[in-house]
PQR file with spaces between the fields and no chain letter, atoms N, CA, C, O and H, PARSE charges and radii, in Angstrom:
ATOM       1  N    UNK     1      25.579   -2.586  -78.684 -0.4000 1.5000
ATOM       2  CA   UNK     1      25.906   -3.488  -79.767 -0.0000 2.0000
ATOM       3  C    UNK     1      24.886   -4.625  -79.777  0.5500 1.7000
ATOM       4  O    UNK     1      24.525   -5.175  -78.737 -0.5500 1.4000
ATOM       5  N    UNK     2      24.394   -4.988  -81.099 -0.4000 1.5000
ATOM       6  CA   UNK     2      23.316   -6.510  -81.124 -0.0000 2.0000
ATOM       7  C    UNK     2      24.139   -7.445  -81.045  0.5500 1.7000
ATOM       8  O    UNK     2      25.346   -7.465  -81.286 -0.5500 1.4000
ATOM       9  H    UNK     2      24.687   -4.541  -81.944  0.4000 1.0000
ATOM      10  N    UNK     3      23.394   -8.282  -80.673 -0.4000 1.5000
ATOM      11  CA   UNK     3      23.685   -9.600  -80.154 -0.0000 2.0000
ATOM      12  C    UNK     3      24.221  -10.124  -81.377  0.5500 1.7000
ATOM      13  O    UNK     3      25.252  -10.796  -81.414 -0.5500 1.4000
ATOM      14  H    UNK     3      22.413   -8.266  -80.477  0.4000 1.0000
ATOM      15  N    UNK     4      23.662   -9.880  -82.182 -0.4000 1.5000
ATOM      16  CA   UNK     4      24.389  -10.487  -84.349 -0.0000 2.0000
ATOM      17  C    UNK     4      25.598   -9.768  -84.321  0.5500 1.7000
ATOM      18  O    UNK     4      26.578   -9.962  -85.040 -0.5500 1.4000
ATOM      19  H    UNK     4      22.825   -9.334  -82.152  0.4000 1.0000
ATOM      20  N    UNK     5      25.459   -8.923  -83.440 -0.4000 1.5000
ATOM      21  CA   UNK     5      27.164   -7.778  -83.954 -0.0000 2.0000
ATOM      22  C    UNK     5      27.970   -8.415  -83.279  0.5500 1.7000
ATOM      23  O    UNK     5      28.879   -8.874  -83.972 -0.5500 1.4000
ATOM      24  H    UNK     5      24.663   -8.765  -82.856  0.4000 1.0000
ATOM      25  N    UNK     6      28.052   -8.697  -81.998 -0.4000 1.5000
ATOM      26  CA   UNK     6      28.626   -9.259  -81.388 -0.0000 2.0000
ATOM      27  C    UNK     6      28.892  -10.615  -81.207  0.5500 1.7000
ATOM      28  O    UNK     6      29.839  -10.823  -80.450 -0.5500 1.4000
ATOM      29  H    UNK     6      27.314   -8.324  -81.436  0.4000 1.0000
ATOM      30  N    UNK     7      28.256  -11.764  -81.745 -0.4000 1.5000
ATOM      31  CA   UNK     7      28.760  -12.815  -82.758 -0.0000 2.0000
ATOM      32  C    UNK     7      29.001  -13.055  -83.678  0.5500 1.7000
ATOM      33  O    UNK     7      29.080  -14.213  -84.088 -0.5500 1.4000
ATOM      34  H    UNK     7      27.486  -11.595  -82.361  0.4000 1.0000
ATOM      35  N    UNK     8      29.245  -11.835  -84.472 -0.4000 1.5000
ATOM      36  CA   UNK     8      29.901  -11.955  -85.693 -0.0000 2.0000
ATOM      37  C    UNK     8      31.278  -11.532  -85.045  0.5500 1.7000
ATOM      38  O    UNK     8      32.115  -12.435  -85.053 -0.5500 1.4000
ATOM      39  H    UNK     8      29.181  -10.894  -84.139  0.4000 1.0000
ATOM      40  N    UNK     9      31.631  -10.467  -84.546 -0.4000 1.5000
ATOM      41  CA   UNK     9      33.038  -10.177  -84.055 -0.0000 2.0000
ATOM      42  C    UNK     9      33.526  -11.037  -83.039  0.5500 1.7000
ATOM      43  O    UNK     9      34.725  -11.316  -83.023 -0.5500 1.4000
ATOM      44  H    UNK     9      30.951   -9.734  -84.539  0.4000 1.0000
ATOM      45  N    UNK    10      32.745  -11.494  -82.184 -0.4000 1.5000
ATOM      46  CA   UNK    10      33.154  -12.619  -81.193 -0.0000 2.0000
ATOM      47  C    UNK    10      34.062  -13.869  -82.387  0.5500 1.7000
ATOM      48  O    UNK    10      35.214  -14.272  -82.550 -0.5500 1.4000
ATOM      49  H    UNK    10      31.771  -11.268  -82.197  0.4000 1.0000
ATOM      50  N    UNK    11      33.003  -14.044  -82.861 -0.4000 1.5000
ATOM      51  CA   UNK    11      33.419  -15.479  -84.328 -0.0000 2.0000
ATOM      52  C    UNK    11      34.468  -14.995  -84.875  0.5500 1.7000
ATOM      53  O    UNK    11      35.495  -15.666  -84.776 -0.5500 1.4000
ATOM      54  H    UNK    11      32.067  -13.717  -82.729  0.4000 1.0000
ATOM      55  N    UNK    12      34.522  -13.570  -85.680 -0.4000 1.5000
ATOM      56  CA   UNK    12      35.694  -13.566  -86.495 -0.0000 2.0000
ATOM      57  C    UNK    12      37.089  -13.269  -85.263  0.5500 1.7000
ATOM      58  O    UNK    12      38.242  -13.431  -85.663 -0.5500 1.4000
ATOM      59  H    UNK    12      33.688  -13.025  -85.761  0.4000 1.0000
ATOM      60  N    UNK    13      36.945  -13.030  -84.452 -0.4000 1.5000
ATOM      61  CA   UNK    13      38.373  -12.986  -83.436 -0.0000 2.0000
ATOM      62  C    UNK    13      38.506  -14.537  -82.828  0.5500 1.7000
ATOM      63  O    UNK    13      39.665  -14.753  -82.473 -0.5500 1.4000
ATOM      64  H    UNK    13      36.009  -12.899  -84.127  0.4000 1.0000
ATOM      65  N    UNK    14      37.521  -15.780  -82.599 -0.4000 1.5000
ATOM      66  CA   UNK    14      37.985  -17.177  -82.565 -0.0000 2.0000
ATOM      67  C    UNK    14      38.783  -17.859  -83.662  0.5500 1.7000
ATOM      68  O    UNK    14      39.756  -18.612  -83.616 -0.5500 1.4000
ATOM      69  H    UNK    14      36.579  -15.604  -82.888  0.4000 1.0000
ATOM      70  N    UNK    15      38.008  -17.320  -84.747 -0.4000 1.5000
ATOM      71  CA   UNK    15      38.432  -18.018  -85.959 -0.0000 2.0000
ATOM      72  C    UNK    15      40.025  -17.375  -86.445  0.5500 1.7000
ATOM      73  O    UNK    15      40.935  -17.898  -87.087 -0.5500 1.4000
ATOM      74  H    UNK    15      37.218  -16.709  -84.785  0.4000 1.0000
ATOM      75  N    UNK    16      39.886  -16.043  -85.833 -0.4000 1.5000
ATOM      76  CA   UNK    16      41.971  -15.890  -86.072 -0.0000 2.0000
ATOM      77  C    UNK    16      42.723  -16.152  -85.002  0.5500 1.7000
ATOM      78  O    UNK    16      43.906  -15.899  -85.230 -0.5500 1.4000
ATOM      79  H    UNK    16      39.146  -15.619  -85.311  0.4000 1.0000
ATOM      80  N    UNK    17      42.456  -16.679  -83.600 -0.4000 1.5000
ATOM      81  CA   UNK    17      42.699  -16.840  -82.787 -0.0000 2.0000
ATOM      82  C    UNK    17      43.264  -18.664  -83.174  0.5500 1.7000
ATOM      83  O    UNK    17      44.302  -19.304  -83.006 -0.5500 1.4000
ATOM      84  H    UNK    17      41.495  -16.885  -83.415  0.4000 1.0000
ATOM      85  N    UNK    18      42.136  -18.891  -83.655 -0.4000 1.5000
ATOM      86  CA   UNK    18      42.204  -20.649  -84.077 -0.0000 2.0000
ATOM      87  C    UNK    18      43.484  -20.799  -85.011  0.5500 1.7000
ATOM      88  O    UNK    18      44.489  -21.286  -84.492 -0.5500 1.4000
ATOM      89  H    UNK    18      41.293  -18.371  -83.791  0.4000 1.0000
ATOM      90  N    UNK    19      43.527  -20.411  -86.371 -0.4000 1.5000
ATOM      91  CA   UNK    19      44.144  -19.907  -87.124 -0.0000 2.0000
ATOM      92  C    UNK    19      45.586  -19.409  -86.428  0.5500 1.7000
ATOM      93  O    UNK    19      46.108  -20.504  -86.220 -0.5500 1.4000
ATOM      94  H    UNK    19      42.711  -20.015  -86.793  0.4000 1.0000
ATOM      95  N    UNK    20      45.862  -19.119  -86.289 -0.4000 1.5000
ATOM      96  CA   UNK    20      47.444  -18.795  -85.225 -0.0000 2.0000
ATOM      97  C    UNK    20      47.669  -19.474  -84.659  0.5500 1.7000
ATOM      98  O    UNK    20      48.893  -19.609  -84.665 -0.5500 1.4000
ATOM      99  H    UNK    20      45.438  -18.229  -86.458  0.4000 1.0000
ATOM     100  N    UNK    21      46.818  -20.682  -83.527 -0.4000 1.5000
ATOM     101  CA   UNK    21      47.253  -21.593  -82.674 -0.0000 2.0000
ATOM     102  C    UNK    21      47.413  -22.602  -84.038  0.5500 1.7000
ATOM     103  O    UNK    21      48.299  -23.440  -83.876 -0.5500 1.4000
ATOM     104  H    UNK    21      45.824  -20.573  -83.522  0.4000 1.0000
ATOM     105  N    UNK    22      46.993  -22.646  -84.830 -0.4000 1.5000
ATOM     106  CA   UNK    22      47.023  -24.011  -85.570 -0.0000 2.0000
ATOM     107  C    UNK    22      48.097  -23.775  -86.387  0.5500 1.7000
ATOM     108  O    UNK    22      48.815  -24.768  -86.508 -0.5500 1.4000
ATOM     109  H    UNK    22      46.273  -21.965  -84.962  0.4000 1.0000
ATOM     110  N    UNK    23      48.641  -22.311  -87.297 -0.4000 1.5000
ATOM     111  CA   UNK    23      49.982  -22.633  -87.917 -0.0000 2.0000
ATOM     112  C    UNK    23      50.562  -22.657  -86.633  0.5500 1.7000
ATOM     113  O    UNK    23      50.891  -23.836  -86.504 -0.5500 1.4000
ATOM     114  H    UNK    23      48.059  -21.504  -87.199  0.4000 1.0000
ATOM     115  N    UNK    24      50.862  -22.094  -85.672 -0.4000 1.5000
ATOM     116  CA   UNK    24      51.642  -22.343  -84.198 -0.0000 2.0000
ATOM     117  C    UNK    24      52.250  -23.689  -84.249  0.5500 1.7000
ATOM     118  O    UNK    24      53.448  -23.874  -84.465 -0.5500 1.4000
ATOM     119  H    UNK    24      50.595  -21.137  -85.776  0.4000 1.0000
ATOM     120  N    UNK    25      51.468  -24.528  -84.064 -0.4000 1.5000
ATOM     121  CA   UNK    25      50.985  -25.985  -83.926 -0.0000 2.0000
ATOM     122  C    UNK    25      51.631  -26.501  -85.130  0.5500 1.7000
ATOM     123  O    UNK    25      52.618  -27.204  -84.912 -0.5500 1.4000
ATOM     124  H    UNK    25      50.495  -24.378  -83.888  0.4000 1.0000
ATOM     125  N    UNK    26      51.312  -26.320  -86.315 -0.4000 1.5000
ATOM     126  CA   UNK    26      51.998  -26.565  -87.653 -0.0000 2.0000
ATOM     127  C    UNK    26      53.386  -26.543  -87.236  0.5500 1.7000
ATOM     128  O    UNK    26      53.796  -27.603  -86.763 -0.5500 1.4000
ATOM     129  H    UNK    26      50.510  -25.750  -86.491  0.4000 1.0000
ATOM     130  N    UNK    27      54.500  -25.224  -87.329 -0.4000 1.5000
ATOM     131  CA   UNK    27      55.111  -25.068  -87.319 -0.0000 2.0000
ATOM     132  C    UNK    27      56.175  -25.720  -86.408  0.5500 1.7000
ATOM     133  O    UNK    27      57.228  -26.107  -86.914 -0.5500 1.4000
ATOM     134  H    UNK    27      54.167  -24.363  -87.713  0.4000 1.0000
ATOM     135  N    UNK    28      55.947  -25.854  -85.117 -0.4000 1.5000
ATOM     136  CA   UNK    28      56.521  -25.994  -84.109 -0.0000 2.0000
ATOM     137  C    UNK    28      56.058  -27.958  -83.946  0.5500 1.7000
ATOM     138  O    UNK    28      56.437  -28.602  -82.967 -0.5500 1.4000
ATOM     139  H    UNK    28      55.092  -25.540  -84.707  0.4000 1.0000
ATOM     140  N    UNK    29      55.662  -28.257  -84.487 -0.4000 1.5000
ATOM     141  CA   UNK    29      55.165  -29.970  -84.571 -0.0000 2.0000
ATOM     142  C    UNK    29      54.305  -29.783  -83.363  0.5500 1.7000
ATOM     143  O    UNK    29      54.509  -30.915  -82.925 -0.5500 1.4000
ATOM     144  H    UNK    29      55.355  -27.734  -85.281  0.4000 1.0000
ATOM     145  N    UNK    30      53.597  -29.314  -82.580 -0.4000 1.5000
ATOM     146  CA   UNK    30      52.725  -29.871  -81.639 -0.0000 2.0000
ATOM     147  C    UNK    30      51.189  -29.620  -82.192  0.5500 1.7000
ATOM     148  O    UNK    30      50.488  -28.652  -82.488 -0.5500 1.4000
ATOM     149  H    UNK    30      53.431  -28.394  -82.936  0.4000 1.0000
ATOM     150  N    UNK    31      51.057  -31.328  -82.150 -0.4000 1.5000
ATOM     151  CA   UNK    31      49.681  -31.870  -82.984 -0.0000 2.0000
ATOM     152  C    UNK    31      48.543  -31.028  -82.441  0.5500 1.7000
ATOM     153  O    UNK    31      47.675  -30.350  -82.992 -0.5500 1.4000
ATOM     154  H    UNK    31      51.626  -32.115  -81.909  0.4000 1.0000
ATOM     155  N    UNK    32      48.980  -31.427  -80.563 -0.4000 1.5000
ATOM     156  CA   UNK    32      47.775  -30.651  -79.567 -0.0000 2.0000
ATOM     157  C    UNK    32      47.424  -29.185  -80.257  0.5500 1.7000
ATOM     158  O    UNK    32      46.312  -28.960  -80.735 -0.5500 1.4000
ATOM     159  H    UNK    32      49.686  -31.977  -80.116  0.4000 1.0000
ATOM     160  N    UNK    33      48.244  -28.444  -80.255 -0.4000 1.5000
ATOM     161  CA   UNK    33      47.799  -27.065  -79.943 -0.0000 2.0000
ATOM     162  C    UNK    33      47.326  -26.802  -81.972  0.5500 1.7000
ATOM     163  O    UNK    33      46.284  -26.284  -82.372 -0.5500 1.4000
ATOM     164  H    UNK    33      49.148  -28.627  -79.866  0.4000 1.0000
ATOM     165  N    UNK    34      48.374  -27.304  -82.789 -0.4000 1.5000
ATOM     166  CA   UNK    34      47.350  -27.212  -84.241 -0.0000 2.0000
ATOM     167  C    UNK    34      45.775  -28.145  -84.220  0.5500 1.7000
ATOM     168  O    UNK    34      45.113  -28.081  -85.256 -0.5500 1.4000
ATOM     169  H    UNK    34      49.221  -27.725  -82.464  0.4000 1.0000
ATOM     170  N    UNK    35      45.416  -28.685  -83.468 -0.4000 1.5000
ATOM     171  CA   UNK    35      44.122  -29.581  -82.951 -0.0000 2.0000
ATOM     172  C    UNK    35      43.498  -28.772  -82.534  0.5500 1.7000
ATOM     173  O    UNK    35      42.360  -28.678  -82.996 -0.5500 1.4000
ATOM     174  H    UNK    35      45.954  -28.737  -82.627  0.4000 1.0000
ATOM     175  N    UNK    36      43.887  -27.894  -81.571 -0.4000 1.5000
ATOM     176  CA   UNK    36      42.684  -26.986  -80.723 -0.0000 2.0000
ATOM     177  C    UNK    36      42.770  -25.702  -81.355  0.5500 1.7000
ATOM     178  O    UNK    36      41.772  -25.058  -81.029 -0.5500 1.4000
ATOM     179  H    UNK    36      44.811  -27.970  -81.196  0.4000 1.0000
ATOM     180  N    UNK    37      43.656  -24.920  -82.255 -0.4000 1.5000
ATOM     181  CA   UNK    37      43.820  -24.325  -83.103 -0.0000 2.0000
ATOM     182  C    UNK    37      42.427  -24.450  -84.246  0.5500 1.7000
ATOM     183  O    UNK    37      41.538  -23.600  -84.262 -0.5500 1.4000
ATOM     184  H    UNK    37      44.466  -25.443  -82.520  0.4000 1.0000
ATOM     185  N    UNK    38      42.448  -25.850  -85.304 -0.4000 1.5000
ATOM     186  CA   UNK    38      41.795  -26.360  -85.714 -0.0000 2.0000
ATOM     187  C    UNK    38      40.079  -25.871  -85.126  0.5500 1.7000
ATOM     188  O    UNK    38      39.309  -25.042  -85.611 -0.5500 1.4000
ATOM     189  H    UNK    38      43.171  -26.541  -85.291  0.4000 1.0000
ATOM     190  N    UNK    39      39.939  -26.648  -84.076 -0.4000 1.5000
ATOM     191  CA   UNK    39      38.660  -26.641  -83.305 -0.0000 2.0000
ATOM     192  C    UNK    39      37.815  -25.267  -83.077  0.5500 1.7000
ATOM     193  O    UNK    39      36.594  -25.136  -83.166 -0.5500 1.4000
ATOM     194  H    UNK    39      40.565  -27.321  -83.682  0.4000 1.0000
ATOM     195  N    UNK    40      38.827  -24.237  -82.746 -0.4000 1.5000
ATOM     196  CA   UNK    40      38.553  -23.011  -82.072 -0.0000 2.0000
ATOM     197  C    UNK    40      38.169  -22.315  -83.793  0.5500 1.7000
ATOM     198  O    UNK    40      37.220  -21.534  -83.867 -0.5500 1.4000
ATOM     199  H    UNK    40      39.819  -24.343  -82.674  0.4000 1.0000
ATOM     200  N    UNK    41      38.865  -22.623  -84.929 -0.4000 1.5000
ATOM     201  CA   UNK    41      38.814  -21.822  -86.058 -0.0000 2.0000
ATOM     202  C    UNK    41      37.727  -22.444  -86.342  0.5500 1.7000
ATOM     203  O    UNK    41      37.135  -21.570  -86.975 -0.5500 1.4000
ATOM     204  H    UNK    41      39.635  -23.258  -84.870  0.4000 1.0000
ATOM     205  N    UNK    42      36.983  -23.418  -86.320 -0.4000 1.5000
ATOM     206  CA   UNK    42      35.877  -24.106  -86.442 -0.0000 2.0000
ATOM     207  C    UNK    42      35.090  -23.380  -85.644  0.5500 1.7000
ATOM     208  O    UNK    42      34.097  -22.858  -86.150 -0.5500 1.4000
ATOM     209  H    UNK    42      37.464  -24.128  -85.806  0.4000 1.0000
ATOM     210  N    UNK    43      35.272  -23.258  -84.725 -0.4000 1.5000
ATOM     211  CA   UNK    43      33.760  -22.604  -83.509 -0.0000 2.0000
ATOM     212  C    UNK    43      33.703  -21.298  -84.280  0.5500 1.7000
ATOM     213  O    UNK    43      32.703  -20.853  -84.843 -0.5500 1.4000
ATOM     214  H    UNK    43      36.079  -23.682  -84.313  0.4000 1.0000
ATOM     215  N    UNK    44      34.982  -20.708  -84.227 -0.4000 1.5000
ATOM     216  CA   UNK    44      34.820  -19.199  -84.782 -0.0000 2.0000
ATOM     217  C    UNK    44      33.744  -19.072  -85.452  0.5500 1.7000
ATOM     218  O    UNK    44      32.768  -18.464  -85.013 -0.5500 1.4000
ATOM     219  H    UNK    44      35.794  -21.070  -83.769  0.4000 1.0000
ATOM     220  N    UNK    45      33.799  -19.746  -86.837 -0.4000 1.5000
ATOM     221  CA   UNK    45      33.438  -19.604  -88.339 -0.0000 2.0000
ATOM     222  C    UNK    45      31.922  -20.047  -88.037  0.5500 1.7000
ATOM     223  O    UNK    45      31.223  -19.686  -88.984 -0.5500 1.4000
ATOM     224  H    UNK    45      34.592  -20.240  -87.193  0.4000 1.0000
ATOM     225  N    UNK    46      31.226  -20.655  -87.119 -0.4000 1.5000
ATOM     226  CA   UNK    46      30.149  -21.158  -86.635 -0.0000 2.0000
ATOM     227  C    UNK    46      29.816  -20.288  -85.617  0.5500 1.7000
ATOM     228  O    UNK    46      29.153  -21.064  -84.928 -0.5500 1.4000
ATOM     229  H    UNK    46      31.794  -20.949  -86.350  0.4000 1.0000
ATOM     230  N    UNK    47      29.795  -19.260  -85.036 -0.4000 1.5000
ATOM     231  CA   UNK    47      29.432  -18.205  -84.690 -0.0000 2.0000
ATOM     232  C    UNK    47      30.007  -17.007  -85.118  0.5500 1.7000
ATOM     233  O    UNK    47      29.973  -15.959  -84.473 -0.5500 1.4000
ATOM     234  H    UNK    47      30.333  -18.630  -85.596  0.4000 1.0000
ATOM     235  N    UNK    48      30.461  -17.138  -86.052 -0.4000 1.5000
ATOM     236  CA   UNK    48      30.644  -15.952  -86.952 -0.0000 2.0000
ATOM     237  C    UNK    48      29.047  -16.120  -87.658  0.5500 1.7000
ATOM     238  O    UNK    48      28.067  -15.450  -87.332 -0.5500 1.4000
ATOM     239  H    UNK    48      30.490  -17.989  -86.576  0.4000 1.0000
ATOM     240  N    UNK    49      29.084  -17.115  -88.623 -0.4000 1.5000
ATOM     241  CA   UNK    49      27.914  -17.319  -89.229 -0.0000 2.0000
ATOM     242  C    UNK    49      26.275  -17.473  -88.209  0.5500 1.7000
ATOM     243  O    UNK    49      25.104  -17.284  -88.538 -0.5500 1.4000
ATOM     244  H    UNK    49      29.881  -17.659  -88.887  0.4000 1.0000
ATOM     245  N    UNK    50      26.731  -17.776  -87.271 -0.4000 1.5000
ATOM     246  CA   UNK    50      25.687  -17.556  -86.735 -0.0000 2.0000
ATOM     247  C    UNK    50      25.199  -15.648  -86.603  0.5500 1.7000
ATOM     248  O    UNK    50      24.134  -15.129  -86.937 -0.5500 1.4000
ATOM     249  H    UNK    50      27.683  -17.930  -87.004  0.4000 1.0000
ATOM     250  N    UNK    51      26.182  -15.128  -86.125 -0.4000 1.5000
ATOM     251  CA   UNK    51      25.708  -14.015  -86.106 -0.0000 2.0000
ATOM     252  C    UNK    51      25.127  -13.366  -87.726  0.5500 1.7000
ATOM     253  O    UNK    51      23.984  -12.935  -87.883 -0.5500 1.4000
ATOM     254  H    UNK    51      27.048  -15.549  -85.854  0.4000 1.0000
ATOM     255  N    UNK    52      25.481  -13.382  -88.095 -0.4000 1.5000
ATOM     256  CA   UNK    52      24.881  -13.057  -89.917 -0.0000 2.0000
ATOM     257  C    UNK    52      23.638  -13.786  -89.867  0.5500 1.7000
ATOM     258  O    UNK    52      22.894  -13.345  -90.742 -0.5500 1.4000
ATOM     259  H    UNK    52      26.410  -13.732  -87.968  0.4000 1.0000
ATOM     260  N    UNK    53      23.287  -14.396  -89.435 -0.4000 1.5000
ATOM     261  CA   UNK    53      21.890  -14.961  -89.754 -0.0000 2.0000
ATOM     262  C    UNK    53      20.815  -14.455  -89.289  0.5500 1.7000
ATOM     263  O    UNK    53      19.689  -14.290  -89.757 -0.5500 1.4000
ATOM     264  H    UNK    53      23.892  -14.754  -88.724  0.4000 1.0000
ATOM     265  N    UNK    54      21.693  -14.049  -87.515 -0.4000 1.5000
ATOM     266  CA   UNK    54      20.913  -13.127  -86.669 -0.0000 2.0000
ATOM     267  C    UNK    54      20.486  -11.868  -87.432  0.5500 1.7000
ATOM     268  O    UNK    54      19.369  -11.393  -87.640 -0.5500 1.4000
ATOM     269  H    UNK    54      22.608  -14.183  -87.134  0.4000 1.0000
ATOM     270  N    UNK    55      21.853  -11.430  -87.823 -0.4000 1.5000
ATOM     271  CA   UNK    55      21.469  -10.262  -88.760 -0.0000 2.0000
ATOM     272  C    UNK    55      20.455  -10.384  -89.784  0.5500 1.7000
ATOM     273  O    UNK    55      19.519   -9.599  -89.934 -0.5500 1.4000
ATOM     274  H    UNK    55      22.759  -11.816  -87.654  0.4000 1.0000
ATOM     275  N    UNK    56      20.642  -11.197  -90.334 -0.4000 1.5000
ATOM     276  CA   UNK    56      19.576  -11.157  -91.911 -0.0000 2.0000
ATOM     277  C    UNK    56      18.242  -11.281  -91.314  0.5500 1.7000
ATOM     278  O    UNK    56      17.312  -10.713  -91.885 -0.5500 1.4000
ATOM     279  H    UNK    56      21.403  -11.835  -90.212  0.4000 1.0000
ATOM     280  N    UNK    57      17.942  -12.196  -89.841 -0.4000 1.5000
ATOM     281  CA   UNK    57      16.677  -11.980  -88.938 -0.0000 2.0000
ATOM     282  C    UNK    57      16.332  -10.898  -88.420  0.5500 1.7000
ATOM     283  O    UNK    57      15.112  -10.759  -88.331 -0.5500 1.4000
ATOM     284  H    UNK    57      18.697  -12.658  -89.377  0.4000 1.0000
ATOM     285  N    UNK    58      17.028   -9.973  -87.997 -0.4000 1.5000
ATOM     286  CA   UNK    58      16.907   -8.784  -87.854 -0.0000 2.0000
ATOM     287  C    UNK    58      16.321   -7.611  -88.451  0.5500 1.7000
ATOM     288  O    UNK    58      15.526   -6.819  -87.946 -0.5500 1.4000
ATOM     289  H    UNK    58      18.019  -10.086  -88.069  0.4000 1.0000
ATOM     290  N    UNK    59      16.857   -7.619  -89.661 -0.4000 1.5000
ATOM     291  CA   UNK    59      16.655   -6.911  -91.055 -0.0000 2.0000
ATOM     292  C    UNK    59      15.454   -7.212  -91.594  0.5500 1.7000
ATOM     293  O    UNK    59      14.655   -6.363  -91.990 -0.5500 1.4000
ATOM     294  H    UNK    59      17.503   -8.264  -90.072  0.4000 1.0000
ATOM     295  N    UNK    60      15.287   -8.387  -91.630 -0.4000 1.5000
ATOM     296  CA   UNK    60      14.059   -9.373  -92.295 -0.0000 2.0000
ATOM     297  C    UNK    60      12.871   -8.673  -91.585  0.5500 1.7000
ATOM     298  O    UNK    60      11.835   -8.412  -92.197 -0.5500 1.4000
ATOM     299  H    UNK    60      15.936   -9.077  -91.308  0.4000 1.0000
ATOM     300  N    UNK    61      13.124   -8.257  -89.748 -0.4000 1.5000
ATOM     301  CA   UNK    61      12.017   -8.223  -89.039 -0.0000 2.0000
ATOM     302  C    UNK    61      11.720   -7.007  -89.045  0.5500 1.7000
ATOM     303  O    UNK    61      10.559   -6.698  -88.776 -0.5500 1.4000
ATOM     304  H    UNK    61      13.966   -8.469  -89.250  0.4000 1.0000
ATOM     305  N    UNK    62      12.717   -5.968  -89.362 -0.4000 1.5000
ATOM     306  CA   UNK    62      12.594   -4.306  -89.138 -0.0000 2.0000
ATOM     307  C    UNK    62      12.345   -4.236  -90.934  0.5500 1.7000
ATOM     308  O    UNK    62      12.450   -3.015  -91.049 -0.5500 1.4000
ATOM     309  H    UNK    62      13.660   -6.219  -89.580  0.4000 1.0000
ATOM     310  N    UNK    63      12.196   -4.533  -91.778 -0.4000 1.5000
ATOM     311  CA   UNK    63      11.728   -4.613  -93.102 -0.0000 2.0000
ATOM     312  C    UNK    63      10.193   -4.590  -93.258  0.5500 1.7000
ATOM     313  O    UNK    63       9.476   -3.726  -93.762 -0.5500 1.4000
ATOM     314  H    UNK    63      12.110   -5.525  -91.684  0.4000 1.0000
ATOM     315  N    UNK    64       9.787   -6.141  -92.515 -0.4000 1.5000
ATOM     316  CA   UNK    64       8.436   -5.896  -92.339 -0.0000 2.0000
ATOM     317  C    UNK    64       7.779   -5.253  -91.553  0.5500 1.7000
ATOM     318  O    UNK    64       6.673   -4.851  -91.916 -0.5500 1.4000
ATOM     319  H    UNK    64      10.370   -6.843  -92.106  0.4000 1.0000
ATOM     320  N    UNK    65       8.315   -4.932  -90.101 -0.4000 1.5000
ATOM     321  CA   UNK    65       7.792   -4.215  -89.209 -0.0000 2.0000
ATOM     322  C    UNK    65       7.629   -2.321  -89.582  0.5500 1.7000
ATOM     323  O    UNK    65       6.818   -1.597  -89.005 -0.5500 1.4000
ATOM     324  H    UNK    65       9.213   -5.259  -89.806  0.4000 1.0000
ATOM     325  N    UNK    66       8.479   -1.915  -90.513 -0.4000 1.5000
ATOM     326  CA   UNK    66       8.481   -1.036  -90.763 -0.0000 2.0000
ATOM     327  C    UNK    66       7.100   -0.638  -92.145  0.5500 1.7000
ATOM     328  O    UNK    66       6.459    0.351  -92.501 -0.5500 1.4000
ATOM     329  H    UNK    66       9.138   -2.503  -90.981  0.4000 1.0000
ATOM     330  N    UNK    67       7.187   -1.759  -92.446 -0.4000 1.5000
ATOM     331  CA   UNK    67       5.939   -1.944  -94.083 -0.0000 2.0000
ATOM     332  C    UNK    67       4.367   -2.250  -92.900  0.5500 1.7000
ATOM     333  O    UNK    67       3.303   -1.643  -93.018 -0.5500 1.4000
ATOM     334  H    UNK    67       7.707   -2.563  -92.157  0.4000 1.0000
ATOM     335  N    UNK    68       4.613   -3.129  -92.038 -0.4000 1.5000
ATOM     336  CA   UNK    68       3.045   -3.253  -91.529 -0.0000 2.0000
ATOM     337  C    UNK    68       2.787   -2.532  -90.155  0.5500 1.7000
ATOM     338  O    UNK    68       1.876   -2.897  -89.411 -0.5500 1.4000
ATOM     339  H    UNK    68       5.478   -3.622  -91.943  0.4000 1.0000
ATOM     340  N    UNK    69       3.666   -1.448  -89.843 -0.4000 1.5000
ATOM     341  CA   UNK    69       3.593   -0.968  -88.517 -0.0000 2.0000
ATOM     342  C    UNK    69       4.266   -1.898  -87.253  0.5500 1.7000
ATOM     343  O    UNK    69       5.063   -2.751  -87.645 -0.5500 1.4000
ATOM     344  H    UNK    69       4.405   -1.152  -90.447  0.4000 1.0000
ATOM     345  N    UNK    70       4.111   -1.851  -86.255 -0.4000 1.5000
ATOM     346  CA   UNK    70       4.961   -2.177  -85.123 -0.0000 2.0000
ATOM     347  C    UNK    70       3.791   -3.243  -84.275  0.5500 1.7000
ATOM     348  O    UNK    70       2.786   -2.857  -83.677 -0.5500 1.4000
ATOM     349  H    UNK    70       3.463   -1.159  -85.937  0.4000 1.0000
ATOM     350  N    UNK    71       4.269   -4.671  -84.433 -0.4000 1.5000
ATOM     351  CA   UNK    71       3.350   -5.293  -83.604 -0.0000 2.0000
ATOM     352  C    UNK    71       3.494   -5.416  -82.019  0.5500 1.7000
ATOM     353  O    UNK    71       2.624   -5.989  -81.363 -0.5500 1.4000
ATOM     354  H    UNK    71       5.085   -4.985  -84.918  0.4000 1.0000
């Protein structure tokens, strides 16, 4: 698995991980755990996106590498 594959799925399993602690947190009134809920759905979504970028670098590089040969 690439390293983009695997921060994109790393990211999208923080970001529902976050997402559950935070209605958790909602629901049940504890500020803490909808806070770190919050935080974690934040990191997610920021290495989620990180990995996509990796990807589009990736693509970008086997695009040209494939048009000018293999440096």
């Amino acid at each position: 698995m690439r390293s983009s594959s695997r921060d994109t799925s790393k990211g999208i399993l923080h970001e529902t991980k976050g997402k559950v602690k935070e209605t958790t947190g909602k629901i049940f009134g504890n500020v803490s755990l909808e806070a770190e809920g919050k935080a974690e759905k934040i990191a997610g979504k920021v290495q989620k996106n990180v990995g996509k970028a990796e990807k589009n670098i990736e693509d970008d590089l086997e695009k040209d590498t494939s048009r000018h040969g293999k440096y």
